[in-house]
N, C-alpha and C positions, 0 to 999 in steps of 0.2 A: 504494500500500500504506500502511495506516494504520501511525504507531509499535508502537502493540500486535503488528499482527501480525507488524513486520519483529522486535522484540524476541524473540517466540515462536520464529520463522524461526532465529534468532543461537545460542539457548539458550545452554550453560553460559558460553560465552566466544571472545572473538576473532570475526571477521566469519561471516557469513552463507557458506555457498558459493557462492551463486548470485554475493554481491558479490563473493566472494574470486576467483572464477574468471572475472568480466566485468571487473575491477581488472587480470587476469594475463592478460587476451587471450585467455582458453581458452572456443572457444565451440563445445567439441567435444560435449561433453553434451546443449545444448537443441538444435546441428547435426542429431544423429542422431536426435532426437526431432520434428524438422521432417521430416527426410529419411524416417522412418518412415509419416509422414501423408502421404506422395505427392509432396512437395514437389520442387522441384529446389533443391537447397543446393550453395552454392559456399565456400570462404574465400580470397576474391582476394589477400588479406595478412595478417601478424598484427594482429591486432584487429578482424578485419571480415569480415561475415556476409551473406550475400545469400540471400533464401530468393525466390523465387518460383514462379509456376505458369504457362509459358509457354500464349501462344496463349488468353487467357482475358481478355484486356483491363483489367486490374485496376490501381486507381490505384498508383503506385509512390511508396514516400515513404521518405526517406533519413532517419535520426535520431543526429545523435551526439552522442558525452560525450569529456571529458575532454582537449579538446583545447587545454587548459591542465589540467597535472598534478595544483593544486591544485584542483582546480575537481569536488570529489570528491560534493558530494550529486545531483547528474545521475548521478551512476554509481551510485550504489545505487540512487536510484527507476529506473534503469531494466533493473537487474540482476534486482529484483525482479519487475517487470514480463514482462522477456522469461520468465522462468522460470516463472511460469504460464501465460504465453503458450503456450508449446513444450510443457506439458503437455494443451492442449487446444488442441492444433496446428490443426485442422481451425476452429478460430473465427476463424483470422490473414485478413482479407479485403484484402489490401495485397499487392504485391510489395516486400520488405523489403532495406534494405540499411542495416545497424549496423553506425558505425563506431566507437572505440573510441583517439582520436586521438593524443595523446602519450603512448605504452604504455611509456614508458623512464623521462618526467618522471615518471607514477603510481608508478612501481616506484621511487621515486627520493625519492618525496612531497615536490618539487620543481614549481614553475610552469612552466620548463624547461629544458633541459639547455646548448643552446647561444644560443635566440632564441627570442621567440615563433613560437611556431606560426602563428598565427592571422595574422600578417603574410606566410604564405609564398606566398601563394594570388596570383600576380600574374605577369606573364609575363618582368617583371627582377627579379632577386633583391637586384646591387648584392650590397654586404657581406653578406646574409643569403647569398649561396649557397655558401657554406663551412659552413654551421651544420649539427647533427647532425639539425635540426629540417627542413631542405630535403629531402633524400632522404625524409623519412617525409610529407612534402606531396607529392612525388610521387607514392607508393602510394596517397594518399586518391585526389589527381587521376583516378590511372590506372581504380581503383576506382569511384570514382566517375560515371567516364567511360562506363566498360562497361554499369555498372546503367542508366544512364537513355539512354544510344543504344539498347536496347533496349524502351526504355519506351513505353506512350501518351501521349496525352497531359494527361493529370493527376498533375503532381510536385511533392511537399511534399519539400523538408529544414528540416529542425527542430537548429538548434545549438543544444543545451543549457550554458547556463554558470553557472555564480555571478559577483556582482562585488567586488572588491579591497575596495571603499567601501562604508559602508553608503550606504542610497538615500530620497531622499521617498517615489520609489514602490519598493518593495521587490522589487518584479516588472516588468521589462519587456524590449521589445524592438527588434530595427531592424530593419528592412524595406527591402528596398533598392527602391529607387523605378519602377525599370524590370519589375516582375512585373508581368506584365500586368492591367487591372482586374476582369477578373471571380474571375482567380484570388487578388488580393491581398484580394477582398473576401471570402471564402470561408475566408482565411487569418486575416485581422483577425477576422472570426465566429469562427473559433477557436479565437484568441488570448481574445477576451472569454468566452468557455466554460473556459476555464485561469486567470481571473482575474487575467491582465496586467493592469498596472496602466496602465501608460502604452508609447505603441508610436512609434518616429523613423525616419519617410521616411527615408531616406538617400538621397542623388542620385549618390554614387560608391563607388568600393573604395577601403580601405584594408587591401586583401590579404586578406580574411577568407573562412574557407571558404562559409559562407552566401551572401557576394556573388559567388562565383565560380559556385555552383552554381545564381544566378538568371541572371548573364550568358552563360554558357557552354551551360547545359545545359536552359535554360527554364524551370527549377524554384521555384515557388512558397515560396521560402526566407527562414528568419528566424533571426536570431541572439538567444537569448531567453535572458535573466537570469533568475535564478530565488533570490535573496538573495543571500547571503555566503560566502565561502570556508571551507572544513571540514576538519575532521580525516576520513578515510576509516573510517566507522563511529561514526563521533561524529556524525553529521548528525543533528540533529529532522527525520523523514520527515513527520512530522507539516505541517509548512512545503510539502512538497511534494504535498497531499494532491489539491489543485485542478486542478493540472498530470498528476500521475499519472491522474486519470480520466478528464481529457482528452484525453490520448496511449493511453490504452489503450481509448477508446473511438473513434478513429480508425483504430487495427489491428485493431478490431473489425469497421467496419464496422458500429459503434452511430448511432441516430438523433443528429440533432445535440443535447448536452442546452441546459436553460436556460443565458442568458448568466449568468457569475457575477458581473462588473465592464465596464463600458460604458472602453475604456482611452480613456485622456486620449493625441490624437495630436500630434505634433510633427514639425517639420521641422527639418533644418541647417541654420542661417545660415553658419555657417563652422567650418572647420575649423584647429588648432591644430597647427602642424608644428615639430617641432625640427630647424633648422637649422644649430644649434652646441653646442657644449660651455656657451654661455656664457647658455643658456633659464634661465629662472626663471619658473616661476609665481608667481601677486601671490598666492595665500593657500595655507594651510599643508595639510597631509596632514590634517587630521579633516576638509573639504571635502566632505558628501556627494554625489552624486548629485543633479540637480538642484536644486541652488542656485541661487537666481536672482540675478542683477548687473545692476544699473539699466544704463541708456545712459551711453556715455562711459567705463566702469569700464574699471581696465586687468586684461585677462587673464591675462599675460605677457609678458616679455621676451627677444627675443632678440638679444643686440647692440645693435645700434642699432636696431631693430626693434622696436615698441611694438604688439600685439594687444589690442585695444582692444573695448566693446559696441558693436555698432553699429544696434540697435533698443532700442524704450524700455524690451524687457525680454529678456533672452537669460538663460539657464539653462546652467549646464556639466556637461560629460556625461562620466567615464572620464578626469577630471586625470589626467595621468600624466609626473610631468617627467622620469623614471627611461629612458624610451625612448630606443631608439636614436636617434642624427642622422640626419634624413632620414625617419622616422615619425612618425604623429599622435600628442600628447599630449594632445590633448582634442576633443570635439566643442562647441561653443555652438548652441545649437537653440531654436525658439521655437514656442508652443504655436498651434495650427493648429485643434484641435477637443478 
């Protein structure tokens, strides 16, 4: 949806319905407007929507938001979206399952309540499993689990986020490295059709729902940035204009369109773990997104632990010296294509 039209959508003031109501987990409205057009509709939990048409072989693709609270312009582009989707219900050519992830952090407009989310996705919890954030990884799991054991076999999820930092590339994404080839090549096609800018192999988890739903459940999944952290209805939709045409010409079931950006690909060299109270990263919080650090440069410290470059040119991905002990505080990656 262009700015123009989400403004028109808003009128006098305060959010849009469609966001106010995909923001509040109420997906009672565009439900009964799917369930209307023949559909089978389900809501396995609060925040989540399963529309499909059994017996009919149809690709299954999972799409969520917000599963960091702050991470609010995914939720409007795609508040918007569903809501003309569901009014011309019979266009949906997808078995669908939207989820709508930290519904407590959003309500909260909070990143999140007890721990990220996004690290809960992993079979030990460790100190996360106390957090208010475990139980609701659960319900995706659970949710999750059910949409796509019943699926064929063609399954996208699509994690939509913003990132903390700004970025070189202002768009991109990870890919976790085990989606098989023909379907990651089909995925990177339309990634470059959404004008990713840059897209990073990933070769493990670090607890993220996108990685759980390509190991677990076969799914063609990506964890995709889409700029900077926002106020809920202060977002420029305008930013999101590439990706919206692209996501909603995949629940179309539109021809593939032209690529808009050929993404610059990357792999992980290494991964940045906080082991102690006593981690320091070597540079400061304005640190974009892809910075590059010659060979040799130090990364961090942890104790007597020195993280160090160790090709002639490594890039850091998601600093974050704020995490818990015992999670990733950054990736280092190096450009591949």
């Amino acid at each position: 949806m262009t700015q123009e039209v989400a403004q028109v959508a808003q009128g006098a003031g305060g959010l849009p319905p469609a966001v106010q109501a995909l923001a509040q987990a109420d997906f009672s409205g565009v439900a009964q407007l799917f369930a209307n057009a023949g559909f089978t509709v389900a809501l396995p939990a609060p925040g989540m929507l399963q529309v499909v048409k059994p017996g009919e072989g149809r690709a299954s693709v999972a799409v969520s938001v917000g599963v960091h609270g702050d991470e609010t312009g995914p939720i409007e582009v795609l508040a918007h979206l569903l809501d003309a989707l569901s009014r011309d219900a019979s266009a949906l050519a997808v078995d669908l399952l939207v989820c709508v992830g930290n519904v407590d952090a959003i309500r909260a407009g909070k990143r999140f309540i007890d721990a990220d989310l996004n690290r809960m996705f992993r079979p030990v919890r460790g100190s996360l499993a106390q957090a208010a954030e475990s139980a609701r990884a659960d319900e995706m799991i659970a949710a999750t689990k059910a949409f796509f054991d019943a699926a064929g076999p063609v399954r996208w999820h699509l994690d939509l986020h913003t990132a903390i930092r700004p970025s070189v590339y202002p768009t991109f994404a990870i890919v976790p490295d085990l989606v098989a080839d023909d379907a990651k090549a089909q995925l990177i096609a339309w990634l470059g059709q959404a004008a990713i800018g840059a897209i990073i192999m990933n070769p493990q988890s670090a607890g993220t729902y996108s990685y759980y739903s390509a190991e677990h459940f076969g799914a063609a999944a990506s964890t995709v940035e889409l700029g900077r952290v926002g106020t809920l209805g202060q977002n420029d939709l305008s930013l999101f204009d590439d990706v919206s045409r692209a996501l909603d010409g995949l629940l179309r079931g539109s021809p593939a369109q032209a690529v808009k950006a050929q993404p610059h690909v990357f792999k992980v060299a290494q991964e940045i773990i906080k082991h102690s109270d006593e981690f320091r990263m070597a540079f400061d919080r304005s640190t974009q997104n892809f910075t590059s650090l010659p060979q040799h440069a130090v990364i961090a410290s942890d104790g007597d632990h020195v993280y160090t470059v160790r090709h002639a040119e490594e890039l850091v991905v998601f600093p974050n010296p704020d995490v818990r002990v015992g999670l990733r505080a950054g990736l280092m990656v190096v450009r591949t294509a």
